[in-house]
C-alpha positions, 0 to 999 in steps of 0.5 A: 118711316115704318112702323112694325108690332110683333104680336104673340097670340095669346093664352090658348086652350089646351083643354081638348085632347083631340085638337090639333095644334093649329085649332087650339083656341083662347083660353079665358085669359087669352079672351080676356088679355088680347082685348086689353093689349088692343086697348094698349095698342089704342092708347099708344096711338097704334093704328095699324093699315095692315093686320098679316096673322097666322092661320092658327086659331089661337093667332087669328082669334087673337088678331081679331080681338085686337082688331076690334079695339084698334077700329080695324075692320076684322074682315080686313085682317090678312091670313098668312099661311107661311106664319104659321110653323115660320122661323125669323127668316120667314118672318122677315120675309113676310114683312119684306113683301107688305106693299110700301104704302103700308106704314104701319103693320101689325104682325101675329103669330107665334114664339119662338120665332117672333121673338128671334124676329125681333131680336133680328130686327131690333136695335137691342136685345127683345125678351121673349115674348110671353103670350099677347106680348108685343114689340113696337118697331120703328124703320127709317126707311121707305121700303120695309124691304129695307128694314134692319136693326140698323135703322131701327128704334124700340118704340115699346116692348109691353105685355099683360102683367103691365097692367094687372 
């Protein structure tokens, strides 16, 4: 079995005209909802063996924030170039080459690709991803080459409005 969590970054900043993209940082919100949704992870008994994030400030800020509540090593988190600016395809190509003793696999970055993604692998349709949402997947497969909405199962779809 493989076990996959689509994370959104959170809320980022759009408060410094002078950024790039790529180096937009959380927001207060973002500070405040990616700890909360790690705490959710927590909670469900996510324990993630690998963190892969994109490379922009606001996914990696966001994939250390959860990191911490999971007891996950932030230093451990793997930063994945082709995430950022990726469409599904790339997504799932990502995915595909985790090592297969790797059961459980935390994956950050952006929408709209993240939500295609899920949609792609999903055993029935995933709303769109709001900031710091996540998806929860199960595989019944040993390879995560091997996964497809055909061996899949929705364990949970939850974001921060659940729990304000």
């Amino acid at each position: 079995m493989k076990t996959l969590y689509i994370l959104r970054h959170a809320k980022s900043s759009w408060e410094f005209d002078d950024l790039s993209d790529h180096d937009r940082p959380l927001n207060k919100r973002g500070r405040h909802d990616a700890p909360l949704m790690g705490q959710e992870l927590a909670a469900r008994g996510a324990v993630p063996q690998l963190i892969i994030s994109s490379p922009a400030v606001r996914a990696l800020s966001t994939a250390t924030l959860v990191s911490r509540e999971l007891d996950y090593d932030p230093d451990d988190i793997v930063v994945d170039t082709r995430v950022y600016g990726a469409d599904r395809k790339d997504l799932l190509e990502v995915v595909q080459q985790t090592p297969a003793e790797v059961d459980a696999l935390l994956l950050v970055g952006h929408n709209e690709a993240l939500s295609e993604f899920a949609n792609m692998v999903s055993p029935g349709p995933v709303d769109s991803l709001p900031t710091a949402g996540v998806v929860a997947l199960q595989f019944n497969c040993e390879s995560w080459f091997e996964i497809s909405r055909e061996n899949a199962t929705l364990l949970f779809y939850d974001f921060p409005k659940n729990h304000k």
